[in-house]
N, C-alpha and C positions, 0 to 999 in steps of 0.2 A: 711763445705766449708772453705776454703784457706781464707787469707785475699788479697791473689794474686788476688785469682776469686770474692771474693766480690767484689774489684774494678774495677774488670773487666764488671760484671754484671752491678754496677753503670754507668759505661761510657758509655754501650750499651743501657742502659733506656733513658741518658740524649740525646746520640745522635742522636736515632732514629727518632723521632720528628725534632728533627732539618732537618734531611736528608728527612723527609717524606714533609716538609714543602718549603723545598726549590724545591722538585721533583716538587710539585703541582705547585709550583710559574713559573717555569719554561714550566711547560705544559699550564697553562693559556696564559703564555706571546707567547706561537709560536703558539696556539692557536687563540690569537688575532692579530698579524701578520698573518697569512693564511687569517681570516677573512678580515683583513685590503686589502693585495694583491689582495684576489676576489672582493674584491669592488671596486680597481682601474682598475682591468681587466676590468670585464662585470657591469657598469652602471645601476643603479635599470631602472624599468619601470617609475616609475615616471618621472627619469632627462631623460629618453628617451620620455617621453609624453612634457616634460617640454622643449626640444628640441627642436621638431616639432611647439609647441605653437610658441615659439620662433624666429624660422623660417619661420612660416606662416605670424606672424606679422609684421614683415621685409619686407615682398616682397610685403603686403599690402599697409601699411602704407605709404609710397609715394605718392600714389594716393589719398587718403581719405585728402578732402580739410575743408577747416571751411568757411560759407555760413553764411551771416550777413545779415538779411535784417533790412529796418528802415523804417516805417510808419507812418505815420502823422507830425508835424509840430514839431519841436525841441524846447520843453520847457520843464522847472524844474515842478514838482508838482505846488512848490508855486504859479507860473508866470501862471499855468493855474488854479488855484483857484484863482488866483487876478481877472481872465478874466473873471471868471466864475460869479463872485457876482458884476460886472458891467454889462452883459449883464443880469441877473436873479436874482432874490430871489431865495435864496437856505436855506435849513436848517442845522445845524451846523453838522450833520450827513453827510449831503452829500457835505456839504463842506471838513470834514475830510476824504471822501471814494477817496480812490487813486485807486483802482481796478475799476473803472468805465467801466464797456464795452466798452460805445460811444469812449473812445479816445483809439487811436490805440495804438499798443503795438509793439517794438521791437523783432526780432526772432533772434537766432543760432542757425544752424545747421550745417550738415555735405554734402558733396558731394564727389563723386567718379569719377573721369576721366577717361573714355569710352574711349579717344582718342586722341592721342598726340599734334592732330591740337590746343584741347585746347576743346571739347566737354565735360561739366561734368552733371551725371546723378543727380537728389536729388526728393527730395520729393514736392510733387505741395504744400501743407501743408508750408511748408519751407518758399517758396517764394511769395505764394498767397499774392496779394495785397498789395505789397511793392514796395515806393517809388523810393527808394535806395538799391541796392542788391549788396554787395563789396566780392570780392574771393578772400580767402588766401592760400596758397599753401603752402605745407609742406617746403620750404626752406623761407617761408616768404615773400615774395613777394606777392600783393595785388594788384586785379584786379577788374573794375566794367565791367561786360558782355554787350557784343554789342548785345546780342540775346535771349529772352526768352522766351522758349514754353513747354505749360502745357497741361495736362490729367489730368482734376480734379476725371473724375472715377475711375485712377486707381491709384492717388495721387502719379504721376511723371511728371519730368521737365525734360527740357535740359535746362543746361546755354552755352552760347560761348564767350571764351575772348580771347584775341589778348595775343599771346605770342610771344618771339622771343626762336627759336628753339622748337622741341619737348618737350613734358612735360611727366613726368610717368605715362602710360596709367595701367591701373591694367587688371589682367589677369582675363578673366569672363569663369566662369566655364559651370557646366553643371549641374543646379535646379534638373534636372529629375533625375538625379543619386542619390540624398540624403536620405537617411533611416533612420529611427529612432534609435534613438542611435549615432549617427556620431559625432564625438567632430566638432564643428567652433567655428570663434573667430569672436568677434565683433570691427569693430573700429570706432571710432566716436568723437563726441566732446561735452558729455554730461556735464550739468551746464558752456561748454566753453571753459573745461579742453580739451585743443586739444589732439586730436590722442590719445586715452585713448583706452586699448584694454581691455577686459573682454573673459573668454571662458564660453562653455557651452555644452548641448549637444542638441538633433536634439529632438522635442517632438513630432511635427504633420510636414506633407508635405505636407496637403491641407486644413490648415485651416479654416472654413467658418465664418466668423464673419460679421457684420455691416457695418465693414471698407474699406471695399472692396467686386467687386461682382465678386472679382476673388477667388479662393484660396491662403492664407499665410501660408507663412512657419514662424512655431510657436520652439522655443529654448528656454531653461532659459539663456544662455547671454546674460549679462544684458544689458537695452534699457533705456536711460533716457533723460529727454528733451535736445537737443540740439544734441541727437544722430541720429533723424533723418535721413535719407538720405545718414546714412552711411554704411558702406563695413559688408556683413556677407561671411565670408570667408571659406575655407574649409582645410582641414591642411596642402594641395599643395599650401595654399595662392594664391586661385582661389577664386574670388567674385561670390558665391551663392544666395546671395540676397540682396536688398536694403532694411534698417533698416528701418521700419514705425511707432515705436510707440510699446508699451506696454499697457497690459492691467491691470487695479488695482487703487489703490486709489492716489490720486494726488500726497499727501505726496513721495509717491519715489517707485522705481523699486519693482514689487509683485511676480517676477520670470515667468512672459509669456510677449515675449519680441515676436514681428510679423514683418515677414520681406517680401515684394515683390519676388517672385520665378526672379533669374535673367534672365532665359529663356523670360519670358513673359516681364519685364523689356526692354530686350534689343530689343524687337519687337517693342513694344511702342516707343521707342526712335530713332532709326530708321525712322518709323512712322513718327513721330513729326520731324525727320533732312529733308526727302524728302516734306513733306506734308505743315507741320507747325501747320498740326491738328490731329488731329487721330476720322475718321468717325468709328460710332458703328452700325452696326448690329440688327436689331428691328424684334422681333415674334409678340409684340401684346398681349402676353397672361402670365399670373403668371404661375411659373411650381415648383413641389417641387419632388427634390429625393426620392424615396423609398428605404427603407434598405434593404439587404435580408434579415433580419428577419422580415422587417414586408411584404414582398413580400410571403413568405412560410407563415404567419399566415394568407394572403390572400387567399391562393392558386391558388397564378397568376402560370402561364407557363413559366417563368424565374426571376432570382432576379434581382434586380434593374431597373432603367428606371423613367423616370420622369414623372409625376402628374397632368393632367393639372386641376389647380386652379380657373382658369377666360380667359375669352377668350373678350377682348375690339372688338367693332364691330370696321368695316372698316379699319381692319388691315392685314398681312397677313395671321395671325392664323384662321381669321374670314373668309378670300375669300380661303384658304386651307380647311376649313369644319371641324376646330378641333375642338372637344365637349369639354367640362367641365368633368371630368370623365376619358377621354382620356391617356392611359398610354404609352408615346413615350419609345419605345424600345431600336430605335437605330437612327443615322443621318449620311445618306449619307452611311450606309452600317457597319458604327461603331458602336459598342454597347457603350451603358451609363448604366455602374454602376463603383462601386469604382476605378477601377482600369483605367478607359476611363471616368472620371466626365466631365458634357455636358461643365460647364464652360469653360476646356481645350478645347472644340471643336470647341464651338462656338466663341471661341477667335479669330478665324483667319477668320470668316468670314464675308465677304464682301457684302453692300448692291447691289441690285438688281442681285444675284448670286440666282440659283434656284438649290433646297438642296431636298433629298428626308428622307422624315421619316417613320419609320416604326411602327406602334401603333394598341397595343391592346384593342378594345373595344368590351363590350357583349361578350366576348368569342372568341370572331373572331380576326385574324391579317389583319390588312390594308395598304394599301400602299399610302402614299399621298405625294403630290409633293407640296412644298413652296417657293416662292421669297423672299426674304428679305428682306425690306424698311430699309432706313435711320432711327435713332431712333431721332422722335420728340421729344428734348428734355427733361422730367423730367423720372429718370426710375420707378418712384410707377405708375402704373395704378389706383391705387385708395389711394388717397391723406387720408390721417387723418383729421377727425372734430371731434376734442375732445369733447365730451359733456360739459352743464357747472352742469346739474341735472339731475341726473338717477332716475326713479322709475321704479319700477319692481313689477307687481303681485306677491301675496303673494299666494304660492302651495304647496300641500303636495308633501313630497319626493317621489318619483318612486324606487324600490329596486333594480331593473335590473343594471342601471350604475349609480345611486347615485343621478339622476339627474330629474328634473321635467321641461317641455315647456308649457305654456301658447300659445293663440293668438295675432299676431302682430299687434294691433292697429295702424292706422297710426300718433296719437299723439303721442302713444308710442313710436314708430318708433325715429320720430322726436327730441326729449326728450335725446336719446340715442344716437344721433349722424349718425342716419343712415337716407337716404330718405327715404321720407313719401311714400312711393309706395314701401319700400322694400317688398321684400319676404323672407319668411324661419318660424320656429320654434323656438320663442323665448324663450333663456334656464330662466327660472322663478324663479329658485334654488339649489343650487348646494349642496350636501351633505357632511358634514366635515367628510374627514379621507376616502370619499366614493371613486371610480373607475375617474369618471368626476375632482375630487377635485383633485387626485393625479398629474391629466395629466394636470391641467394648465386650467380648464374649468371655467368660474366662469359668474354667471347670471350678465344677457343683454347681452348677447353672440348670436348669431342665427345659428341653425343646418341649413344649406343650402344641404347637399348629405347625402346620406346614404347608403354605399354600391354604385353605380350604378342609384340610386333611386334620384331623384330630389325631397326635400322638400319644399315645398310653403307654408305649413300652419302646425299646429301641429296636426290636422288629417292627414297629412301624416306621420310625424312622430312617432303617433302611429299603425299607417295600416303598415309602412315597416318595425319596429323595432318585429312588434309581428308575421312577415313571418320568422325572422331569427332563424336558430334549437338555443334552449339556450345553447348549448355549442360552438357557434360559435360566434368569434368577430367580430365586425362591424369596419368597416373606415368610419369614421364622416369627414365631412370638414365642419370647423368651421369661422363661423365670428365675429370679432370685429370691432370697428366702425372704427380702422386703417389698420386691417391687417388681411389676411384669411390664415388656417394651416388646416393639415390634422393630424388626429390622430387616433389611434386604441383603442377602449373601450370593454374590455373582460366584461361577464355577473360576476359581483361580488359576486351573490347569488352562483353561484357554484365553486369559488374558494376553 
């Protein structure tokens, strides 16, 4: 080779790298350009989700007020332990306890404006029992309400205060339309921090809890004190429900956050604008859902339909002829199961209105006609007496459901929290890890049904238990000395 071409060869070694290194530079950079331009084009999902939040919270927020109430008499800690050790002897403990129940406690909360006039919805919760109730309004402005009317069962209020001109009424959607999975946003004014929004998404639409003997609509957007009685919105920034609380430990928000369906909200309220009260509706008798699956382990003739538990005499369930046992099918022509729950039914119904049920008993469908009473005050039919000393016969296990009954003495009776004239199958013992233990069953409990079969003594409960084929489960209804349930006990020996 030339010394021509050797340098030739040199220059094309050193430059090729060069040229290869500058191609690749080049192709990254129009590379990330293209990527840069599609990103200014079309907007990921997110800032289109993040959008919508955005938007929905805006057209809320307006309306969502902050709700101050004040209770009891305006003094410092010190000034009411000064009071306190002139009117009593007290011990240094309870001189230093500032959480005392007896003395009332200040609230914030949240409310939403129904209505331009100046009507805003909140939570009875909120305003129960307060002196002093002041409204502050998203521009600031602060009002005490000439008007207040509550529904402690369904823990909602209306306030009314004097405004001059219209006020931002919020746009109320439509509850029944919400699905699980649905993003909403919450606004509210939790620890105080006004108009504070959180999202989340939709987790149940009829939730049953304690809290209410309606259905809630249950979200992880978050819910924390002082959020109350505020806006659960929908991403049209349409109020879907009024915030009620969260479930979980005091310490702070556990991601189930419950809110009033605003359908049945804005009925209420309504209600309470023409009325000033909202009358309830009264059967008389405890009633519990059945599931479809425990309606096919029954082998009823349709799923769902409600249970009747207890039937109070001189009510209307009693002068209707409803039994204990009783499986109401349908009311007024509607069926009750998931999708029709009696709660939505029975909502809009009005005392002395006469309602027709339709129920299954023994085999047979029956037709029975009801009136409706006004509901006398307390809604347990049968109040809790906690015992203060249980004793319970000592029995050998039973292998069939885990569980062993004794006879109901009436000392025993008494002991236990229940009257001395009770009747039923007292449960004696309950088996660890057995069929009874699983389900929540636990001794001094009393079998009162079986099946269809009325229990009075625990020879009945061994004469009906030993009709049933062993591969067939039983529906027990169970009592405790607060509260009566029904449940399903499969034979454990043949699982």
């Amino acid at each position: 080779m030339t010394m021509e071409s050797r340098t030739a060869a040199r220059t094309i070694a050193v430059l090729w790298p060069a040229a290869l290194v500058a191609t690749t530079i080049a192709h990254l950079a129009t590379a990330t350009e293209t990527q840069r331009q599609a990103a200014d084009r079309e907007p990921s999902h997110a800032k289109e989700l993040s959008q919508e939040f955005r938007a929905a919270a805006q057209r809320v927020m307006p309306s969502v007020v902050l709700i101050e109430s004040l209770r009891g008499p305006r003094a410092t800690p010190q000034w009411r332990r000064l009071q306190q050790r002139r009117n009593r002897h007290l011990t240094r403990s309870e001189v230093l306890t500032e959480d005392d129940p007896s003395n009332p406690r200040d609230e914030r909360g949240s409310g939403i404006i129904i209505d331009g006039s100046g009507v805003i919805l909140t939570c009875h919760h909120v305003v129960a029992g307060a002196d002093v109730i002041f409204v502050t309004l998203s521009d600031g402005r602060r009002f005490e309400p000439i008007d207040v009317r509550s529904e402690p069962d369904r823990d909602l209020a209306i306030l009314r205060i004097n405004t001059d001109g219209q006020l931002p009424a919020a746009r109320l959607g439509d509850s029944d339309g919400l699905q699980l999975g649905d993003w909403v946003v919450s606004v509210g004014n939790p620890y105080g921090l006004e108009r504070s929004i959180s999202t989340g998404t939709v987790s149940a639409t009829d939730r049953d809890t304690s809290l209410s003997p309606a259905p809630l609509i249950q979200s992880d957007a978050s819910s924390n004190p002082g959020s109350s009685g505020g806006a659960l919105a929908n991403l049209e920034g349409e109020v879907v429900g009024v915030l009620a609380g969260s479930l979980g430990v005091d310490a702070g928000f556990q991601g189930v956050s419950l809110a009033v369906p605003i359908n049945g909200a804005r009925q209420v309220a309504e209600e309470l604008s023409k009325r000033g009260t909202r009358v309830h509706g009264y059967l008389g008798c405890d009633l519990q859902p059945l599931s479809p699956r425990t309606s096919q382990k029954l082998e009823l003739p349709r799923e769902g339909g409600l249970y009747v538990l207890y039937v109070a005499e001189e009510t209307p369930a009693a002068r209707a002829k409803l039994l204990v046992g009783d499986l109401i099918t349908h009311f007024d022509g509607e069926p009750i199961d998931e999708q029709h729950p009696f709660k939505k039914i029975f909502d809009d119904v009005e005392p002395g209105e006469a309602h027709r049920l339709l129920v299954f008993r023994e085999g047979r469908t029956r037709h029975i006609s009801i009136t409706i009473d006004r509901r006398p005050g307390a809604n347990s039919l049968t109040p809790p007496h906690p015992p203060e000393h249980k004793h319970v016969p000592s029995q050998p296990f039973c292998k069939r459901f885990g569980l062993c009954v004794d006879a109901l003495l009436p000392e025993v009776a008494s002991q236990l929290g229940y009257d001395a004239d009770a009747t039923g199958a007292l449960i004696a013992g309950v088996e660890t890890g057995g069929a009874a233990y699983k389900d929540g069953i636990a001794a001094g409990m009393l079998v009162l049904r079986v099946n269809e079969h009325e229990i009075r003594t625990s020879a009945d409960f061994a004469r009906v238990t030993s009709m049933v084929p062993p591969e067939k489960p039983v529906l027990m209804l169970i009592k405790s000395p607060d509260k009566r349930y029904l449940t399903i006990l499969a034979n454990q020996e043949t699982r």
